[in-house]
N, C-alpha and C positions, 0 to 999 in steps of 0.2 A: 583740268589738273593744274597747280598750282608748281611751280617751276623749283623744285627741293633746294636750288641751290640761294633762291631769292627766301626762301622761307626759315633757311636757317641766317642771311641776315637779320630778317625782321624778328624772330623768335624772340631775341632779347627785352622786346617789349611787350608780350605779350600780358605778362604778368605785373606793370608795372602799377603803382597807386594813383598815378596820373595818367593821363591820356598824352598819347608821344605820339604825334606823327614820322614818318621818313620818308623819303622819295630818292630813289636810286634811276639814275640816270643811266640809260643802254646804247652801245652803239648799233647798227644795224644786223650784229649778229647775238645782241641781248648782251653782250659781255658789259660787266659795270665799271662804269667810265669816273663815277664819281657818286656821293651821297649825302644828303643831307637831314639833319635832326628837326626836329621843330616843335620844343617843347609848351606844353598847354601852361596857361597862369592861373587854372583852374584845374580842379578834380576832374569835369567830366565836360573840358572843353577846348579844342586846341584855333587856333585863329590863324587861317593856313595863308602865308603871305604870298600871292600868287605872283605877283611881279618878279621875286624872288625867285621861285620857283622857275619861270618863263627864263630869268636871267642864269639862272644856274643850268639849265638845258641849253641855251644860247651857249654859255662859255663852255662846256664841255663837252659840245660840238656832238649834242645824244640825237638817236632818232627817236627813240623812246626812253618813257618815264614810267615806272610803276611805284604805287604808293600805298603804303599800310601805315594803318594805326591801329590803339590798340583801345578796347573798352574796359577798364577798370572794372565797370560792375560784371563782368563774369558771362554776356550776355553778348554774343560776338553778332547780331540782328543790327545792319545797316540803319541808323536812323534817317528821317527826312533828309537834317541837315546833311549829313552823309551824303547822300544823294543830291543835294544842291551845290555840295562844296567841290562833287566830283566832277557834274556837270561843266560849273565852271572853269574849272580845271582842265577837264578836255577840251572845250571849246577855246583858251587861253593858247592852249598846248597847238592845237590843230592849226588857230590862224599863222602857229609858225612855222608849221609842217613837220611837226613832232606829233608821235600819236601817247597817247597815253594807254599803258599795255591794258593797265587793271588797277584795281583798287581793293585791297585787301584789309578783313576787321580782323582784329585778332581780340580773343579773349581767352585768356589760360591756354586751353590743350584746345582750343577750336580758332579754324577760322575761317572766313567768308569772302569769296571770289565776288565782285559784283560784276566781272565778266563771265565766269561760267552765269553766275542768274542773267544774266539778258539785261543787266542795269548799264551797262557801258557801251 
């Protein structure tokens, strides 16, 4: 189940014509510590700066990060990249002892947990 209070953050993107990523920073009891935007230079591609990312969980002292973006084409279906991008991401996250909760697609009025599916 996807956390209502995180879903009405990210909803704002859900419809957008570019792909937007965010990453909201939690303390140990999920409450958000901080958030960050990360807009694509493309329609249907965002270039997620992980360093960034690792450093903005660093400075606001998160144990966890959860991150949603949105798909443009209407088609909220994790792609590869999706999956490569999140990997990295937890694995980034974890050598610093930050877990990364979930990664969520959003498209219009859908959207896709890739830790309810077992992708995380």
């Amino acid at each position: 189940m996807i956390d209502p209070h995180l879903m009405r953050l990210f909803a704002p993107i859900a419809c957008t014509a570019t792909e937007i990523a965010i990453f909201a920073y939690l303390d140990s009891r999920g409450r958000v510590l901080g958030v960050r935007h990360v807009h694509s230079s493309t329609v249907a591609e965002v270039d997620v700066p992980i360093r960034a990312i690792a450093g903005d969980a660093l400075a606001f002292g998160a144990d966890q990060v959860v991150m949603a973006h949105n798909h443009p084409s209407g088609d909220p279906e994790p792609s590869r990249d999706d999956l490569a991008v999140t990997r990295r991401i937890a694995t980034a996250l974890n050598a610093l002892g930050i877990r990364l909760v979930d990664h969520l697609v959003l498209a219009g009025d859908r959207a896709i947990s890739l830790r309810a599916r077992g992708l995380l």
